[in-house]
ChimeraX commands (.cxc) that place a marker at each C-alpha (Angstrom):
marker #1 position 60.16,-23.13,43.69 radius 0.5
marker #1 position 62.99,-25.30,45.20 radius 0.5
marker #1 position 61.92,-28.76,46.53 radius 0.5
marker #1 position 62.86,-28.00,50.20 radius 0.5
marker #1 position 60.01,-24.82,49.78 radius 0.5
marker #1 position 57.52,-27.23,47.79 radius 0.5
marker #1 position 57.34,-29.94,50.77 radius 0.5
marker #1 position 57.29,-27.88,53.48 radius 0.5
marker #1 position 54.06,-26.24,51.54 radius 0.5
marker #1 position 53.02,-29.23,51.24 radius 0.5
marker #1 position 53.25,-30.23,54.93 radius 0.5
marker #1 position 51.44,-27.28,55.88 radius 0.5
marker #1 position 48.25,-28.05,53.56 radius 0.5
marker #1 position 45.79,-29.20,55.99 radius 0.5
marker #1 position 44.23,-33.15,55.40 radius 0.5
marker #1 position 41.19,-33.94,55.13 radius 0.5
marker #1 position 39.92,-37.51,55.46 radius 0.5
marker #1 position 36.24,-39.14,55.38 radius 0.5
marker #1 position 35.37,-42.15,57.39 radius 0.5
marker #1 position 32.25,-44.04,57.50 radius 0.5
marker #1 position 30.81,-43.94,60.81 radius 0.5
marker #1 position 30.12,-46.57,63.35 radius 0.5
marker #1 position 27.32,-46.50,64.70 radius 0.5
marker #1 position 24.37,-47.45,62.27 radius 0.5
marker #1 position 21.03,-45.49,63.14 radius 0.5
marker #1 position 18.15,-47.83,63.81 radius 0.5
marker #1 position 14.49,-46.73,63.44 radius 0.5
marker #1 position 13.59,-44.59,66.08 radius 0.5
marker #1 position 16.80,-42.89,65.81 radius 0.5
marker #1 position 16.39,-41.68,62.37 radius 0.5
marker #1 position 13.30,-39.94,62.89 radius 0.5
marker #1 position 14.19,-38.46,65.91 radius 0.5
marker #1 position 17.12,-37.18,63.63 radius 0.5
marker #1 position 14.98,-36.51,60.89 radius 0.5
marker #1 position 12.92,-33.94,63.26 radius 0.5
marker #1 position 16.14,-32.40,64.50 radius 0.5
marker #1 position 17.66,-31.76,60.99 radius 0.5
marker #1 position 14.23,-30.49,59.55 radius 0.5
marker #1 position 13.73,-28.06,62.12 radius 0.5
marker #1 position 17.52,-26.67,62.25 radius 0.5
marker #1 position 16.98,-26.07,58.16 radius 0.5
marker #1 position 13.20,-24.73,58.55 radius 0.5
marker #1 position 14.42,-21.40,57.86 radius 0.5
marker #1 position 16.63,-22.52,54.33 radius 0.5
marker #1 position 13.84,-24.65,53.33 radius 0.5
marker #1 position 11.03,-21.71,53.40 radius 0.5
marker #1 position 13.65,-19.69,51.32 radius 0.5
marker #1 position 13.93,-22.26,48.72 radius 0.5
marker #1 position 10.59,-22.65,48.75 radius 0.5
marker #1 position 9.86,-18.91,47.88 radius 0.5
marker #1 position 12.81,-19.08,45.50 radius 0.5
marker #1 position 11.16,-22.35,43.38 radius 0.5
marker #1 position 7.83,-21.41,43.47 radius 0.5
marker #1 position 8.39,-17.83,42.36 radius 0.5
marker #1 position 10.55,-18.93,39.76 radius 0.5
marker #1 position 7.90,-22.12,38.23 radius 0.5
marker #1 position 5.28,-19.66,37.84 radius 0.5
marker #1 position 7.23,-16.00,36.74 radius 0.5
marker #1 position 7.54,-16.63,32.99 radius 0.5
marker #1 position 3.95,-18.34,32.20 radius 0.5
marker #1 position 1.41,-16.33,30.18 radius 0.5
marker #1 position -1.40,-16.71,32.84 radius 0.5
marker #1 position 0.71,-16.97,36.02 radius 0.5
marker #1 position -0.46,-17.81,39.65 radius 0.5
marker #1 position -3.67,-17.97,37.91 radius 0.5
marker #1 position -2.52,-21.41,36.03 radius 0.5
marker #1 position -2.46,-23.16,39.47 radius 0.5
marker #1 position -6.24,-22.54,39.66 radius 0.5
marker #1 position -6.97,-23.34,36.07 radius 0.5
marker #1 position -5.07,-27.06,36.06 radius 0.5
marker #1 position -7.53,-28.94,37.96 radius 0.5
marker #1 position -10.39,-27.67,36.23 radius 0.5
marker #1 position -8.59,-28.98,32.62 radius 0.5
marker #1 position -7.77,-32.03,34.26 radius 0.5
marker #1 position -11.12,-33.32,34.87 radius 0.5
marker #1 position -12.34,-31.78,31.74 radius 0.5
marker #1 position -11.67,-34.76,29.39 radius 0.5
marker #1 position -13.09,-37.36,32.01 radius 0.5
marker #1 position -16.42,-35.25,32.26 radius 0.5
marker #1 position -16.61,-35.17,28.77 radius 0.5
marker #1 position -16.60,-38.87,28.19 radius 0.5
marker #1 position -18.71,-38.94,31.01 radius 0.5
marker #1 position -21.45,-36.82,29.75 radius 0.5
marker #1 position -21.31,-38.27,26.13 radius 0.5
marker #1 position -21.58,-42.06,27.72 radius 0.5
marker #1 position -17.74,-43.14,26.43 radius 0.5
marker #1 position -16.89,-43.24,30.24 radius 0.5
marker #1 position -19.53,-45.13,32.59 radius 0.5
marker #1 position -18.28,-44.22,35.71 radius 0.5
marker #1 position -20.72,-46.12,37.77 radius 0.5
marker #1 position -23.13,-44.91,40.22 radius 0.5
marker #1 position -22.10,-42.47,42.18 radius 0.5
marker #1 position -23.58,-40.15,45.20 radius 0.5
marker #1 position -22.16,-36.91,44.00 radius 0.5
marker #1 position -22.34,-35.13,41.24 radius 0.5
marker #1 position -19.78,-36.83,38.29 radius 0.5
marker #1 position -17.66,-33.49,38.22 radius 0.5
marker #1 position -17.29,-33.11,41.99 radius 0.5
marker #1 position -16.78,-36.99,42.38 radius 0.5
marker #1 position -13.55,-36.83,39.79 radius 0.5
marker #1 position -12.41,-33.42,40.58 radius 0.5
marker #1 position -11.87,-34.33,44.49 radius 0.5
marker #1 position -10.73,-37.73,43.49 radius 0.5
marker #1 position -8.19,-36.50,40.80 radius 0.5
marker #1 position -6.92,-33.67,43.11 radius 0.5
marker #1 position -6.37,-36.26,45.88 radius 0.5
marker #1 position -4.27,-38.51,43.36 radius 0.5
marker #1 position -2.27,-35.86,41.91 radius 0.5
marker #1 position -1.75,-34.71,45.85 radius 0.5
marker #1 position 0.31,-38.49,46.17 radius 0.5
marker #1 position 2.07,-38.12,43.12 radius 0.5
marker #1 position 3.41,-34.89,43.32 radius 0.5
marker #1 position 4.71,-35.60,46.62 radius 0.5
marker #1 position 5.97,-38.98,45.73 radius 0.5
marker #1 position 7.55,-37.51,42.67 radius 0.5
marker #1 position 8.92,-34.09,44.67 radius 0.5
marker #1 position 10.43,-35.99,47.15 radius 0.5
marker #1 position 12.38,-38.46,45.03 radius 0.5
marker #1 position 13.65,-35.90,42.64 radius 0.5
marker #1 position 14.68,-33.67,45.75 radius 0.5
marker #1 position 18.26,-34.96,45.89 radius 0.5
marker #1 position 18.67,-35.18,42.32 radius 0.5
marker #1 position 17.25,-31.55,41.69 radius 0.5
marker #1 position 19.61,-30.22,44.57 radius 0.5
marker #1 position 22.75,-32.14,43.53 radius 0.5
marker #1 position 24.66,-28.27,43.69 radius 0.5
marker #1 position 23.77,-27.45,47.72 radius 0.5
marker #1 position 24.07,-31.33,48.23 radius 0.5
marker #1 position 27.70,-31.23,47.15 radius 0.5
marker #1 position 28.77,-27.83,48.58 radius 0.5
marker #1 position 26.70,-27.27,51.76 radius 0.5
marker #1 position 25.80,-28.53,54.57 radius 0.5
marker #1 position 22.29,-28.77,54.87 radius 0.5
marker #1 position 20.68,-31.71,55.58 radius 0.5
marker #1 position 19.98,-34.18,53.15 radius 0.5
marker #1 position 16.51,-35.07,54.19 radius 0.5
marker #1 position 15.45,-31.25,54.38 radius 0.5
marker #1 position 16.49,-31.01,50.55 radius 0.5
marker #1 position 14.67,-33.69,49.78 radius 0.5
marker #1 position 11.11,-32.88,51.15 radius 0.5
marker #1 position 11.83,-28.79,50.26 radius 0.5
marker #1 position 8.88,-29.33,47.55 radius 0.5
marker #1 position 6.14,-29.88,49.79 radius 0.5
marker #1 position 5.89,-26.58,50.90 radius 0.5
marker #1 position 4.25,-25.65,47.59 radius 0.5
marker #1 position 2.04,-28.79,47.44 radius 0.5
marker #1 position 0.94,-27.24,50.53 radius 0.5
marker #1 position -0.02,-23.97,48.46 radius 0.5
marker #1 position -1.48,-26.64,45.58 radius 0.5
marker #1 position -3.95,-28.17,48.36 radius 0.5
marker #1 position -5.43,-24.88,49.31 radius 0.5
marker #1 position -6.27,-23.61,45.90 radius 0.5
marker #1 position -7.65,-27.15,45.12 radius 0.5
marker #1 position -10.02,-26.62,48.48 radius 0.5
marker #1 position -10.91,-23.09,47.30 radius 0.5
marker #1 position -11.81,-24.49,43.43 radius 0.5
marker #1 position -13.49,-26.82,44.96 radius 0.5
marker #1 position -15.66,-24.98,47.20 radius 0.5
marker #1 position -16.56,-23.06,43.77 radius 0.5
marker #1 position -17.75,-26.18,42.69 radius 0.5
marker #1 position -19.68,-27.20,45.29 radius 0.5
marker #1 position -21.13,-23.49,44.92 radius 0.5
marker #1 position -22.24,-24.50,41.05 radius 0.5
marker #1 position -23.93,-27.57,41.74 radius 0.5
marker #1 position -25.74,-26.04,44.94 radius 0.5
marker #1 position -24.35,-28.42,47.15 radius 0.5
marker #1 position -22.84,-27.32,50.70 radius 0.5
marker #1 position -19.73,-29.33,52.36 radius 0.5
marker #1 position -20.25,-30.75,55.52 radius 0.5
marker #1 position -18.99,-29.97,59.06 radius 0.5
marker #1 position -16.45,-32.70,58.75 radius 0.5
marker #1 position -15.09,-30.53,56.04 radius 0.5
marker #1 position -12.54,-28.85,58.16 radius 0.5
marker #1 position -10.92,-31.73,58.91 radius 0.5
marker #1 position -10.08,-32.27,54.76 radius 0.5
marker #1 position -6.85,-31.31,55.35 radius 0.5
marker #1 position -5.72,-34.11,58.13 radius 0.5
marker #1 position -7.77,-36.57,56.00 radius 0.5
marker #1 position -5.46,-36.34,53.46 radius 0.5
marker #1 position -2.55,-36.52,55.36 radius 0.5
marker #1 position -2.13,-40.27,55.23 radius 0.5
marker #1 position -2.00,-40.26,51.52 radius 0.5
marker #1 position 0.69,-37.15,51.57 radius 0.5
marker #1 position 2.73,-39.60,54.56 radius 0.5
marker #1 position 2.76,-42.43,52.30 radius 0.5
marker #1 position 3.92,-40.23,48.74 radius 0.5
marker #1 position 6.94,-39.18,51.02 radius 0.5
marker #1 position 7.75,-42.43,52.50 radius 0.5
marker #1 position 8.25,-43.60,49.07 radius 0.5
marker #1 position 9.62,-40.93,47.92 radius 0.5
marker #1 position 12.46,-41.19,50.59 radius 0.5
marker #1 position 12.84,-44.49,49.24 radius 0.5
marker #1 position 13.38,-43.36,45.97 radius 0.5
marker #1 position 15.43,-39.87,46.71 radius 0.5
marker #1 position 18.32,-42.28,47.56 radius 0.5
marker #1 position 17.64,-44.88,45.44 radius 0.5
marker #1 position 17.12,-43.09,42.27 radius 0.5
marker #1 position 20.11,-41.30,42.57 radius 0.5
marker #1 position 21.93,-44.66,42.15 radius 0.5
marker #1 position 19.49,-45.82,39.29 radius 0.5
marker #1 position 18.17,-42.79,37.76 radius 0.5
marker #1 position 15.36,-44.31,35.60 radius 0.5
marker #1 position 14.10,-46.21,38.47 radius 0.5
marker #1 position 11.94,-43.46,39.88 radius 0.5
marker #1 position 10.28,-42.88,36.38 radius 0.5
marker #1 position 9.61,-46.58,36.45 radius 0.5
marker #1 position 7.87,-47.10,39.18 radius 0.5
marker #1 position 6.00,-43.59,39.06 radius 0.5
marker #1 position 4.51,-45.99,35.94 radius 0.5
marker #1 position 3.90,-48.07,37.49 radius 0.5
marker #1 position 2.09,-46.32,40.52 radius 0.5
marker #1 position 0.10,-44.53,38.15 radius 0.5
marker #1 position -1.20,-48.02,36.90 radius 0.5
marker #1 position -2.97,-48.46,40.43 radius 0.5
marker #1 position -5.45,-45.48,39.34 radius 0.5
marker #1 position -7.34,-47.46,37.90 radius 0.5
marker #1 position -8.12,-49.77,40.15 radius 0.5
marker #1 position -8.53,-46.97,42.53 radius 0.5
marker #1 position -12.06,-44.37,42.97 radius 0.5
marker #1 position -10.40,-41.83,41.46 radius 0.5
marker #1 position -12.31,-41.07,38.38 radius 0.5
marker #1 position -14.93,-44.12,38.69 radius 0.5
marker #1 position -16.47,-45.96,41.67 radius 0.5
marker #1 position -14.13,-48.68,40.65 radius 0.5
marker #1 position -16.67,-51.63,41.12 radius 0.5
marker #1 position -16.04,-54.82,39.28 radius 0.5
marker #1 position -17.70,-57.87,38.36 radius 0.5
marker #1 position -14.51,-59.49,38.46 radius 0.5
marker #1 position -13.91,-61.25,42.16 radius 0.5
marker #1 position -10.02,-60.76,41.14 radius 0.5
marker #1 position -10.32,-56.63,40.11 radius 0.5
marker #1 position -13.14,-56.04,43.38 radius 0.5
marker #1 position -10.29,-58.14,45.43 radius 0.5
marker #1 position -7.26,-55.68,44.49 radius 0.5
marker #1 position -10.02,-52.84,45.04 radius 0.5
marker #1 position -10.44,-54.09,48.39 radius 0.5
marker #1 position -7.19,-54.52,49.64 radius 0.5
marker #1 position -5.70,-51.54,47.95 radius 0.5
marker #1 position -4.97,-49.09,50.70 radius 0.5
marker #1 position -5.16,-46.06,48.09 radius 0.5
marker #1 position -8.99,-47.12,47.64 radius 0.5
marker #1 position -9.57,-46.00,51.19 radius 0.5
marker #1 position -6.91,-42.97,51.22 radius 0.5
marker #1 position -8.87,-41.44,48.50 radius 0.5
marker #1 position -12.41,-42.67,48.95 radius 0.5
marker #1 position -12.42,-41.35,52.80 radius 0.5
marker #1 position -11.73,-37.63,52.09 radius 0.5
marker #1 position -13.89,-36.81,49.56 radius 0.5
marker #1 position -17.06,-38.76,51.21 radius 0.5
marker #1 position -16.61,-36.99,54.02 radius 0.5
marker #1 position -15.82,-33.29,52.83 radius 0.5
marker #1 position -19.24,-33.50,51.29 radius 0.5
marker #1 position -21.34,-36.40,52.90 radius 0.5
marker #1 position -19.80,-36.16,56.51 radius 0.5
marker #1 position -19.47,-40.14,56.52 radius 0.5
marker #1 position -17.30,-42.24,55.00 radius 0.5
marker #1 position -18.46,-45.94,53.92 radius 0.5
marker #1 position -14.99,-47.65,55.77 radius 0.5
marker #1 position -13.98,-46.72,58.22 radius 0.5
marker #1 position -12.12,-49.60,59.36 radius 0.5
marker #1 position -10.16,-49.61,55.85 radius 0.5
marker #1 position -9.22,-46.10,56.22 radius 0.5
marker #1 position -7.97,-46.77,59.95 radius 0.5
marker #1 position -5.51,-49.53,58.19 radius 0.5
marker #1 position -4.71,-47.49,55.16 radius 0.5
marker #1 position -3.18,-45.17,57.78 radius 0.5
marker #1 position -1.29,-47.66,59.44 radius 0.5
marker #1 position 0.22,-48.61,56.42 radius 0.5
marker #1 position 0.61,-44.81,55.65 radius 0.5
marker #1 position 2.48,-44.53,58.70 radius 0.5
marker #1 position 4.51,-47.81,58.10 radius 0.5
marker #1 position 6.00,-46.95,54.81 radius 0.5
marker #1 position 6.81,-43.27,56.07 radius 0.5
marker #1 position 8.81,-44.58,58.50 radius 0.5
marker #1 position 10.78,-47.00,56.73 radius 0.5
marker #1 position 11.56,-44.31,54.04 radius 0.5
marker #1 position 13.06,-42.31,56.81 radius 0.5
marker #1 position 14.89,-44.84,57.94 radius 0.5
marker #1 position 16.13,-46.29,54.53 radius 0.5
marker #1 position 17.11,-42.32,53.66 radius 0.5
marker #1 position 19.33,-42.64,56.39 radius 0.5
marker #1 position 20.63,-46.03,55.61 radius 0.5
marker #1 position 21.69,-44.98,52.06 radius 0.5
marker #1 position 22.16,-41.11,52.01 radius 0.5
marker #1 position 25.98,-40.71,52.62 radius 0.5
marker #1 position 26.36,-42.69,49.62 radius 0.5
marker #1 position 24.21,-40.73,47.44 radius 0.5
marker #1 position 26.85,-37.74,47.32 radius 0.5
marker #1 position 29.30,-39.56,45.57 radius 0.5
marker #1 position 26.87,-40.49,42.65 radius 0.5
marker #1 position 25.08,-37.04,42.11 radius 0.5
marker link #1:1,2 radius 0.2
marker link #1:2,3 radius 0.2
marker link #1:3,4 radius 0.2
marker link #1:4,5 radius 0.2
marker link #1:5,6 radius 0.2
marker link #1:6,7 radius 0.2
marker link #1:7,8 radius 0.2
marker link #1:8,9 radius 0.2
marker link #1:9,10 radius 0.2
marker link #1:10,11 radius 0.2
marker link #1:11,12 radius 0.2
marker link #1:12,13 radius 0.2
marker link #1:13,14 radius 0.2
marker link #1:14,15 radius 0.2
marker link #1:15,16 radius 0.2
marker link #1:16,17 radius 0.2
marker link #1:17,18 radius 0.2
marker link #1:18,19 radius 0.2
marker link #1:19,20 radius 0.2
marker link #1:20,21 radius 0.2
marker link #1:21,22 radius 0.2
marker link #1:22,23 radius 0.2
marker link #1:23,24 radius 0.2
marker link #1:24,25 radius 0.2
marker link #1:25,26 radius 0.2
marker link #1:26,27 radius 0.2
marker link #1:27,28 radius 0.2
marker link #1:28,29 radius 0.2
marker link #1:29,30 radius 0.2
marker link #1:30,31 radius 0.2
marker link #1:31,32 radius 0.2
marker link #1:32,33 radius 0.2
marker link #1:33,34 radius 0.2
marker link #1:34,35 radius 0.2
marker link #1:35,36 radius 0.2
marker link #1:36,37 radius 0.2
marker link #1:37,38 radius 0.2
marker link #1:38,39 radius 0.2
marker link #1:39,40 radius 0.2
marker link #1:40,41 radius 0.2
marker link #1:41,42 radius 0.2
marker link #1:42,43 radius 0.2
marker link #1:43,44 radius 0.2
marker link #1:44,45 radius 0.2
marker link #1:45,46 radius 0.2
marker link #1:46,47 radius 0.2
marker link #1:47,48 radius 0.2
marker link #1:48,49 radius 0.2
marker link #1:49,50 radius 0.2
marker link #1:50,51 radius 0.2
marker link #1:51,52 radius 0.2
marker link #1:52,53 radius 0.2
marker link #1:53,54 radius 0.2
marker link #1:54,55 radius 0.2
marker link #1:55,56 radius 0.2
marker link #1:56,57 radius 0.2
marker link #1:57,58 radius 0.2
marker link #1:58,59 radius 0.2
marker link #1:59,60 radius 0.2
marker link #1:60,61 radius 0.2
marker link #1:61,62 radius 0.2
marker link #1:62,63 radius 0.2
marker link #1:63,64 radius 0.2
marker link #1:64,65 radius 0.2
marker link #1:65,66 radius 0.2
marker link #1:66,67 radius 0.2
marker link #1:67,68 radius 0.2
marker link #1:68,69 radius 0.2
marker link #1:69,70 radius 0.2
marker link #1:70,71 radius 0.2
marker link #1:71,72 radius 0.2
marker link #1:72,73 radius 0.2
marker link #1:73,74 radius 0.2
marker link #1:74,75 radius 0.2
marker link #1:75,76 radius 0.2
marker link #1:76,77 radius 0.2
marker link #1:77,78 radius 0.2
marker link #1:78,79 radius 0.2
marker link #1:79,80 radius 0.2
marker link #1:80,81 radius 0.2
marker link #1:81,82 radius 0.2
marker link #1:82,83 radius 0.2
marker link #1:83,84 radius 0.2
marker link #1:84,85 radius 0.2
marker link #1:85,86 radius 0.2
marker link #1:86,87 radius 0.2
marker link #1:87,88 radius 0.2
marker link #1:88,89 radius 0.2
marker link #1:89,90 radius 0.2
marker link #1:90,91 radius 0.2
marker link #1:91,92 radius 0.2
marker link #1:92,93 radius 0.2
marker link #1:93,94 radius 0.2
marker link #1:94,95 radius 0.2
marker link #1:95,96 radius 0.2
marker link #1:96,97 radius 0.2
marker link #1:97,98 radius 0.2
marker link #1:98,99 radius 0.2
marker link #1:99,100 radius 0.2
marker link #1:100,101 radius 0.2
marker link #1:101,102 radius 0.2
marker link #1:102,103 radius 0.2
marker link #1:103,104 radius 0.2
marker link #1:104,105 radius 0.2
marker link #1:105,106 radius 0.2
marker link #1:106,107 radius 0.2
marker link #1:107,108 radius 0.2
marker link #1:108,109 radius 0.2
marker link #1:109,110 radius 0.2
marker link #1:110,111 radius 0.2
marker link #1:111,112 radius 0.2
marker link #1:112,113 radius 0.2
marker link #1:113,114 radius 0.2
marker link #1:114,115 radius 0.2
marker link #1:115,116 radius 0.2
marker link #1:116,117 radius 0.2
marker link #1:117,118 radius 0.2
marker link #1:118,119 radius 0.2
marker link #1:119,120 radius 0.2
marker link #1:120,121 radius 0.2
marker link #1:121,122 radius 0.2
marker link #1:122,123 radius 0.2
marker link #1:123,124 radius 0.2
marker link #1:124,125 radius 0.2
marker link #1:125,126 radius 0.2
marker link #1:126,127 radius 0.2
marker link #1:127,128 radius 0.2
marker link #1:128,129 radius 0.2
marker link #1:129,130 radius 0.2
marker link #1:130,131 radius 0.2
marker link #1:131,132 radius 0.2
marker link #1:132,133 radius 0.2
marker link #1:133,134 radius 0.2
marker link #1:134,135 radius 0.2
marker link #1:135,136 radius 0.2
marker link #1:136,137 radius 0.2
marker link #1:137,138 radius 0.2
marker link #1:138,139 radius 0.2
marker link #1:139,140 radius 0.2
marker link #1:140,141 radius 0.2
marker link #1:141,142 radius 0.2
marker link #1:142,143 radius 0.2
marker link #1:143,144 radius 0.2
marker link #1:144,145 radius 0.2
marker link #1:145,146 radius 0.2
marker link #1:146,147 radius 0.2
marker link #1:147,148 radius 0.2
marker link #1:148,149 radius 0.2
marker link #1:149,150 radius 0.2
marker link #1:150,151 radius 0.2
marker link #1:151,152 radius 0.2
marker link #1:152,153 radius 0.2
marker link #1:153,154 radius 0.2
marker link #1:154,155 radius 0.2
marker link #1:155,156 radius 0.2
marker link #1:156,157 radius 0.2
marker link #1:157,158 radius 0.2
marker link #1:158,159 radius 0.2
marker link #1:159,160 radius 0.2
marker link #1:160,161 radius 0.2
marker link #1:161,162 radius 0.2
marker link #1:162,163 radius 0.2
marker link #1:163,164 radius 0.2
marker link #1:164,165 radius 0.2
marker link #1:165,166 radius 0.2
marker link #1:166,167 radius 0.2
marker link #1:167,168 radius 0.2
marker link #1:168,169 radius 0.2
marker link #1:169,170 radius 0.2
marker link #1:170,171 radius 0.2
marker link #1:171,172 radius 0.2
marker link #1:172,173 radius 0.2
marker link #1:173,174 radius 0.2
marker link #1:174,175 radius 0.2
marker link #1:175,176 radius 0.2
marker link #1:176,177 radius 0.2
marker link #1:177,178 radius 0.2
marker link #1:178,179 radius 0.2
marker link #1:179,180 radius 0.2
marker link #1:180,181 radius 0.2
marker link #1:181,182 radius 0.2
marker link #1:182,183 radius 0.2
marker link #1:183,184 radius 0.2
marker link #1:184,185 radius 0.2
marker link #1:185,186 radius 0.2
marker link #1:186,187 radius 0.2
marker link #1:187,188 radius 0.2
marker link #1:188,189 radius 0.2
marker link #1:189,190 radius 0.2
marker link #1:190,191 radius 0.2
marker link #1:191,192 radius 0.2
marker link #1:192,193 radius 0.2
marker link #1:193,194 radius 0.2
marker link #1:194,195 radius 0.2
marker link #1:195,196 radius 0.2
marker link #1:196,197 radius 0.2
marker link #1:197,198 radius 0.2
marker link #1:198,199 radius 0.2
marker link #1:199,200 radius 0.2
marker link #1:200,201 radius 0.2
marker link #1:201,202 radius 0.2
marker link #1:202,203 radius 0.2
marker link #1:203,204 radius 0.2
marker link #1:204,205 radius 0.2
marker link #1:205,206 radius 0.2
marker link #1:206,207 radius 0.2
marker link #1:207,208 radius 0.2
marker link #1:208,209 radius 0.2
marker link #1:209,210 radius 0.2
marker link #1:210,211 radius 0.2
marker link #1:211,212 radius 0.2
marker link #1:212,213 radius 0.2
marker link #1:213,214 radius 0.2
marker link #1:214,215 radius 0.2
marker link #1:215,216 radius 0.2
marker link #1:216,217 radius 0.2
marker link #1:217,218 radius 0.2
marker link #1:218,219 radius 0.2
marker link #1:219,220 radius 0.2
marker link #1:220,221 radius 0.2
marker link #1:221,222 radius 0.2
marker link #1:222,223 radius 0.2
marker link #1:223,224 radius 0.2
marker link #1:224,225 radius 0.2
marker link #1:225,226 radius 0.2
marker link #1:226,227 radius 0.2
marker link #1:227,228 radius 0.2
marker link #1:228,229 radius 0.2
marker link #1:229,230 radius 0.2
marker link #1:230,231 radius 0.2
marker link #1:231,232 radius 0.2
marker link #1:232,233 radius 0.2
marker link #1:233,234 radius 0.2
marker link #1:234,235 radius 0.2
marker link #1:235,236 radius 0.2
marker link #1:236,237 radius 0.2
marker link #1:237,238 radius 0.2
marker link #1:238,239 radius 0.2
marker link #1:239,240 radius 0.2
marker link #1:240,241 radius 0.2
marker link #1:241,242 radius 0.2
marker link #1:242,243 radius 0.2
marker link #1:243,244 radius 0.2
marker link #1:244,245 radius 0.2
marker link #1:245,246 radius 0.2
marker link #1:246,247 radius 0.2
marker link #1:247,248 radius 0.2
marker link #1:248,249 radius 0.2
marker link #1:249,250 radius 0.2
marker link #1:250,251 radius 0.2
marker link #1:251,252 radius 0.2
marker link #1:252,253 radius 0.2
marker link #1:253,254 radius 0.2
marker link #1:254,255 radius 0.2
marker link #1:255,256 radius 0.2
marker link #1:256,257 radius 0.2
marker link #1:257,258 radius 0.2
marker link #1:258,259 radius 0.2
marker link #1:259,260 radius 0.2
marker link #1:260,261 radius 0.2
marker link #1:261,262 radius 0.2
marker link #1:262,263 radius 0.2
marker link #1:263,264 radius 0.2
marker link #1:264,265 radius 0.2
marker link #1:265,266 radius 0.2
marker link #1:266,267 radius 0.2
marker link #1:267,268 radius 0.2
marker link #1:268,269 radius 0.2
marker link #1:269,270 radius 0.2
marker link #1:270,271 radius 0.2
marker link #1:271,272 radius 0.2
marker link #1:272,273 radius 0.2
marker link #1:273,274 radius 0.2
marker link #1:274,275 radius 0.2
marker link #1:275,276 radius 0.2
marker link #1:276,277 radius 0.2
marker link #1:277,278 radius 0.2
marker link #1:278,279 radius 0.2
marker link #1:279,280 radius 0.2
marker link #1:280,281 radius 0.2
marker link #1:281,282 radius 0.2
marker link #1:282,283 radius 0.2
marker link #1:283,284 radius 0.2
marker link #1:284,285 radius 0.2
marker link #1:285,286 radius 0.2
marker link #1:286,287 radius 0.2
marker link #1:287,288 radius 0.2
marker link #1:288,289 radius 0.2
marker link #1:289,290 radius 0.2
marker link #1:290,291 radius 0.2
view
């Protein structure tokens, strides 16, 4: 091609150029955005939803059933010690495999939305880079299933309650917005982490660690009461004590023993949720260039 032909080609080839904006979104603003850009992707987000739960659960031997069967071998081990007096998990008002299996389910509710969230980025790095749907909707496109994980959990556990002859109460129904808080605060951080992770890819694993440390100073598999005024201290002003605790005394017992503490462990539920959004926002446009 003669050089006259090859720059007027190249005139013609259209420029594109990326600028950082301006204007920096402050709190408010990002979750107002963070509503608009959810709901304009709803529709991609259930498809991708179908698309990854379909495809965790096609090519194991027992299938859908396995989501029902996972809780029940999760708590087997801690029964076990239980009933052969390895584990003393104090005294508690419900029977030992109810107490653990609510308490464990509610745990494994934070985690897997902590650890769904901050992996969303990472685990969509191909639509990140070539589409343009929202950041923040491929980041939270996991919790549709954890959705689907929480309702089998409630119908295993109303099996369970069947067993042991115990009814739940009528503050049952509510089970689902008592949990809330503690699915709020596994996103917040996981927004956190979504952005930052992709930066520092071992720090999500890290502080997953590190999170899951916090169990056991936590009523998740024992009443978690110490003769130690330092351990009952953490217990006390651990806001996971009362995101746990809350829900399962009152699915079954229709009371909760703080009421107060849960009130705060929602604030702070609340809190971090909205600084994730607002740090995804902060950070996101330069997560593209590290995926």
């Amino acid at each position: 091609m003669p050089q006259e032909k090859t720059e007027a080609y190249q005139s013609t080839k259209p420029i594109r150029t990326y600028e950082a904006l301006g204007e920096v979104l402050g709190p408010i603003k990002s979750v107002v955005l963070a509503g608009h850009e959810l709901y304009w992707s709803r529709h991609v987000l259930w498809h991708l939803f179908v698309r990854d739960f379909a495809a965790g659960f096609r090519q194991k031997l027992l299938g859908y059933l396995w989501i029902v069967l996972t809780p029940l071998i999760g708590i087997a081990s801690f029964v076990f010690m239980q009933w052969t007096g390895i584990l003393n998990p104090g005294e508690t008002e419900l029977p030992y495999p109810i107490f653990v299996y609510i308490g464990t389910s509610i745990w494994g509710i934070f985690i897997s939305a902590l650890t769904t969230v901050a992996g969303g980025l990472i685990g969509n790095a191909d639509l990140v880079m070539r589409t343009n749907i929202p950041k923040i909707g491929l980041a939270v496109t996991g919790l549709a299933s954890l959705c689907y994980n929480l309702l089998v959990n409630l119908v295993v556990l109303i099996l369970l309650l069947f067993v042991f002859r115990l009814s739940p109460s009528p503050w049952a129904l509510f089970y689902p917005l008592t949990v809330l808080p503690i699915i709020m605060l596994g996103v917040g951080l996981g927004l956190i982490l979504s952005v930052v992770g992709a930066v520092a890819r071992d720090l999500t694993g890290m502080f997953t660690t590190l999170i899951n440390l916090l169990m056991y100073v936590t009523p998740v598999v024992y009443t978690a009461q110490f003769s130690h005024p330092l351990l009952n201290a953490i217990v006390l002003w651990n806001p996971l004590t009362y995101l746990v605790d809350a829900p399962r005394s009152l699915f079954v017992m229709g009371r909760m023993s703080a009421p107060t503490g849960f009130s705060l462990a929602i604030l702070f539920s609340i809190a971090i949720l909205w600084l994730g959004i607002h740090a995804f926002y902060l950070i996101k446009d330069k997560v593209t260039e590290r995926l």
